[in-house]
C-alpha positions as CSV (number, residue, x, y, z in Angstrom):
1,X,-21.3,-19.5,-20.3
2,X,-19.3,-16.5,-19.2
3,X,-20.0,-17.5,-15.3
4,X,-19.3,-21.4,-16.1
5,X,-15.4,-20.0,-17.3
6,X,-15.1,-17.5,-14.8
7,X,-16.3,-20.2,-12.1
8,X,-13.7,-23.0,-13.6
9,X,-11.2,-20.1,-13.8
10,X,-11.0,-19.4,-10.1
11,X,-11.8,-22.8,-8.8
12,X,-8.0,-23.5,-10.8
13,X,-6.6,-20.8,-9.6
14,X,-7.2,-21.8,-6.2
15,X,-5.8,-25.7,-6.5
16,X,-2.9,-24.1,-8.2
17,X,-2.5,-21.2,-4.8
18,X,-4.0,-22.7,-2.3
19,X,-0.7,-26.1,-1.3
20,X,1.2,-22.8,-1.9
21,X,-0.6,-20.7,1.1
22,X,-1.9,-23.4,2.9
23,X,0.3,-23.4,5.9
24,X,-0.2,-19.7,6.0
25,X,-4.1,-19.4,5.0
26,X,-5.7,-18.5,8.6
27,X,-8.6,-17.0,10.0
28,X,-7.1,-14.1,11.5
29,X,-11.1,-12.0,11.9
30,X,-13.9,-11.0,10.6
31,X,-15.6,-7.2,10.2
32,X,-19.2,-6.0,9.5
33,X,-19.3,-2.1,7.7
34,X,-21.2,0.5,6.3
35,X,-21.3,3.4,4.8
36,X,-21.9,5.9,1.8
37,X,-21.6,5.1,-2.0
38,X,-21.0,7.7,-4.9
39,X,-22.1,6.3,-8.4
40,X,-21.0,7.4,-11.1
41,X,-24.6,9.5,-12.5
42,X,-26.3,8.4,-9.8
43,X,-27.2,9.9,-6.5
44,X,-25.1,8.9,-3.2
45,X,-26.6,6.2,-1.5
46,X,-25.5,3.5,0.8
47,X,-23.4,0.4,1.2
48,X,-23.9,-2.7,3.9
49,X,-20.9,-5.8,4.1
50,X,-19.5,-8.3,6.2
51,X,-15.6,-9.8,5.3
52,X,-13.0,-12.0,6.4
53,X,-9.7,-12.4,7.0
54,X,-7.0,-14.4,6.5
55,X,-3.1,-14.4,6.6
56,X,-0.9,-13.5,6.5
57,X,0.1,-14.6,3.2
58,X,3.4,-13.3,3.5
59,X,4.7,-10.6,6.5
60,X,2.1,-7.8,6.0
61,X,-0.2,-9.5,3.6
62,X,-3.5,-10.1,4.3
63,X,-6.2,-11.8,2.2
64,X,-10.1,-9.9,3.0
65,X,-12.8,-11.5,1.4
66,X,-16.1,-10.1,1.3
67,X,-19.7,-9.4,0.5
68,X,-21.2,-6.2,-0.3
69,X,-24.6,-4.6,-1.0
70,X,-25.2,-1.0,-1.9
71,X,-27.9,1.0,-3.7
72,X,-28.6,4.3,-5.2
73,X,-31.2,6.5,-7.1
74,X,-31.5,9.4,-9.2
75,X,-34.7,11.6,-10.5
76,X,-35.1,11.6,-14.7
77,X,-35.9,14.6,-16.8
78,X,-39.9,14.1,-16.0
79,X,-39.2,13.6,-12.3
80,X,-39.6,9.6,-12.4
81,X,-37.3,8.1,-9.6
82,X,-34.7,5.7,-10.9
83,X,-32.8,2.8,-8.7
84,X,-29.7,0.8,-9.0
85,X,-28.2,-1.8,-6.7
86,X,-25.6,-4.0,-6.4
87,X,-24.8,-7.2,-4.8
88,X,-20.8,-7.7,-5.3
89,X,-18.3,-11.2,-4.4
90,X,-14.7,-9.9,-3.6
91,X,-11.2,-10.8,-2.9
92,X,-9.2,-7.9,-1.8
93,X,-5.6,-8.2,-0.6
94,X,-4.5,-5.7,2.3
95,X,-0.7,-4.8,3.1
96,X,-0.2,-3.2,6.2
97,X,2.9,-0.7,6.2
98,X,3.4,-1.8,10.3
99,X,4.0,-5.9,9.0
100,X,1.0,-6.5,10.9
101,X,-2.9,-6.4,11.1
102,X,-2.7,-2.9,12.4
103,X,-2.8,0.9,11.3
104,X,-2.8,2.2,7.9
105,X,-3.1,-0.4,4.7
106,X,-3.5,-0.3,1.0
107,X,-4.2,-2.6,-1.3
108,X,-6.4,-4.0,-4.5
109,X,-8.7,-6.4,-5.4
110,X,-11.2,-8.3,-7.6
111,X,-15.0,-8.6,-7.4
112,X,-17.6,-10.3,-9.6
113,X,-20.6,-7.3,-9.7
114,X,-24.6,-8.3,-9.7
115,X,-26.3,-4.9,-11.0
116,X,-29.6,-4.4,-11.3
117,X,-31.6,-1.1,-12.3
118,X,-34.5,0.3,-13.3
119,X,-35.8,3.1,-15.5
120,X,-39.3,4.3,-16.7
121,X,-39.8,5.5,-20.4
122,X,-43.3,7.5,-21.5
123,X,-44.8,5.7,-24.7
124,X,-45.8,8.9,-26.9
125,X,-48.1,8.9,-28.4
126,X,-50.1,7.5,-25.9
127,X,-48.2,9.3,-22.8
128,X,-48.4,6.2,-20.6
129,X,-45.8,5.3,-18.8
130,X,-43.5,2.1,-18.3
131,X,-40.9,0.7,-15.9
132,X,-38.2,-1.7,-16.9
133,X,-36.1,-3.4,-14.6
134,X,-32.4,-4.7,-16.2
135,X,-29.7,-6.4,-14.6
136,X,-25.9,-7.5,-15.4
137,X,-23.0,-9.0,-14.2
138,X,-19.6,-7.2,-14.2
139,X,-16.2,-8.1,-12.8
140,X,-14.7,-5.5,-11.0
141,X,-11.4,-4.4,-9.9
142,X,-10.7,-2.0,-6.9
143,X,-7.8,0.0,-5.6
144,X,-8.5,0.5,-1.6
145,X,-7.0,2.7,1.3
146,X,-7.6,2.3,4.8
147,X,-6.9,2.4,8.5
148,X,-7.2,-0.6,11.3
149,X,-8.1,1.1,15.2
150,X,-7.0,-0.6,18.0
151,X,-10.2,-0.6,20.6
152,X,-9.3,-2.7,23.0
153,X,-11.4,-6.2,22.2
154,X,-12.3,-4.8,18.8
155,X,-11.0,-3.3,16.2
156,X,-12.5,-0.6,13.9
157,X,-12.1,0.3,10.6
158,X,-12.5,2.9,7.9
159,X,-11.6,2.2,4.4
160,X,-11.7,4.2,0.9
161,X,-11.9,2.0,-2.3
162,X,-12.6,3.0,-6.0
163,X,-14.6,0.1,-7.7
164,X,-14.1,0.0,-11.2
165,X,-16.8,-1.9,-12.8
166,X,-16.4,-2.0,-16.7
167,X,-18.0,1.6,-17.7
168,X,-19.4,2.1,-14.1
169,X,-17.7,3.3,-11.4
170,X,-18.1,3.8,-7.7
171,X,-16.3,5.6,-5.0
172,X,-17.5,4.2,-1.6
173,X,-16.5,5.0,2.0
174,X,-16.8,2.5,4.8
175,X,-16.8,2.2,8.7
176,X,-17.2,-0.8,10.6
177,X,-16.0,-3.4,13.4
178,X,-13.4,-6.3,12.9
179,X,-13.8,-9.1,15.2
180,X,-11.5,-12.0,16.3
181,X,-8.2,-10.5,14.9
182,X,-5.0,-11.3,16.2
C-alpha cells in the first residue's frame, strides 16, 4: 500500500513539473562511481552507481538521477558475521556555484531505500544457531557536496553525501567518470 501512494505520488508530481521543465529537461551526461560507505554500527564497506543528467533546470540547476548499491558487515558479540545492503532509486538536484556543469556543487535529494540484512541468534537452551534475513523499504533524503574535473573528453567526479534513511544513516564517499556532458 505504502509503495502504491508513494508511486501515485510521484507519477503526479511529475505531470504537474514535467510541461513546466519540459523545454529545459535535457540529457546533458551520464557518470558511473564508486566508492566507500560508513554505516551507522556497521563496518565501512562499499558503494557501486551509475546516474544521469539533465538540465539545466534553471541557470546552475542540474537534475542527477541515479541508482546505487552498497553493502557492509559487522562481527556480533560471539563472532558471527552480520551483512547489510542496500539497493537505493534517487533524485538529487546539483547547483553548480560556476552557473554551469563544472567545478564545485552542492545540493540535496530524495531516494526510495531497499535494505536488506541479516543477523544470527543462538537458541539456548539448545546452543544451535540461526540466521535470519530481513528486509525494508525507507525513503531517504540526502544533503550532498561535490566537485566536477575537467579531463579533456571526460569528466571526473568526487562527491560527499549524508543519506538519512529514517533511524539509519550513511556517510558515503564517491569517485567516478561522467560521460557525454556538455
Amino acid at each position: 500500500m505504502k509503495i502504491k501512494v508513494m508511486l501515485s505520488s510521484i507519477i503526479v508530481s511529475l505531470l504537474v513539473i514535467f510541461p513546466t521543465f519540459a523545454g529545459q529537461f535535457v540529457f546533458s551526461g551520464a557518470a558511473v562511481y564508486g566508492g566507500v560507505v560508513f554505516p551507522e554500527d556497521w563496518d565501512t564497506g562499499f558503494n557501486v552507481g551509475a546516474g544521469a543528467t539533465f538540465g539545466p533546470l534553471t541557470e546552475g540547476l542540474y537534475l542527477f538521477p541515479s541508482l546505487t548499491y552498497w553493502e557492509s558487515s559487522a562481527v556480533q558479540e560471539d563472532d558471527a558475521e552480520l551483512g547489510i545492503s542496500n539497493f537505493s532509486i534517487g533524485v538529487d538536484v546539483h547547483y553548480f556555484f560556476m552557473k554551469q556543469q563544472q567545478g564545485a556543487y552542492v545540493g540535496g535529494g530524495l531516494s526510495y531505500n531497499m535494505l536488506n540484512w541479516e543477523y544470527s541468534y543462538i537458541s539456548y537452551p539448545s546452543g544451535s544457531r540461526y540466521w535470519v534475513d530481513n528486509s525494508e523499504s525507507k525513503i531517504g533524503f540526502a544533503p550532498l557536496g561535490g566537485y566536477l574535473f575537467n579531463l579533456g573528453s571526460m569528466t571526473a567526479l568526487i562527491e560527499a553525501k549524508y543519506n538519512l534513511i529514517s533511524d539509519f544513516n550513511t556517510f558515503q564517499i564517491c569517485l567516478g567518470l561522467m560521460f557525454g556532458k556538455k
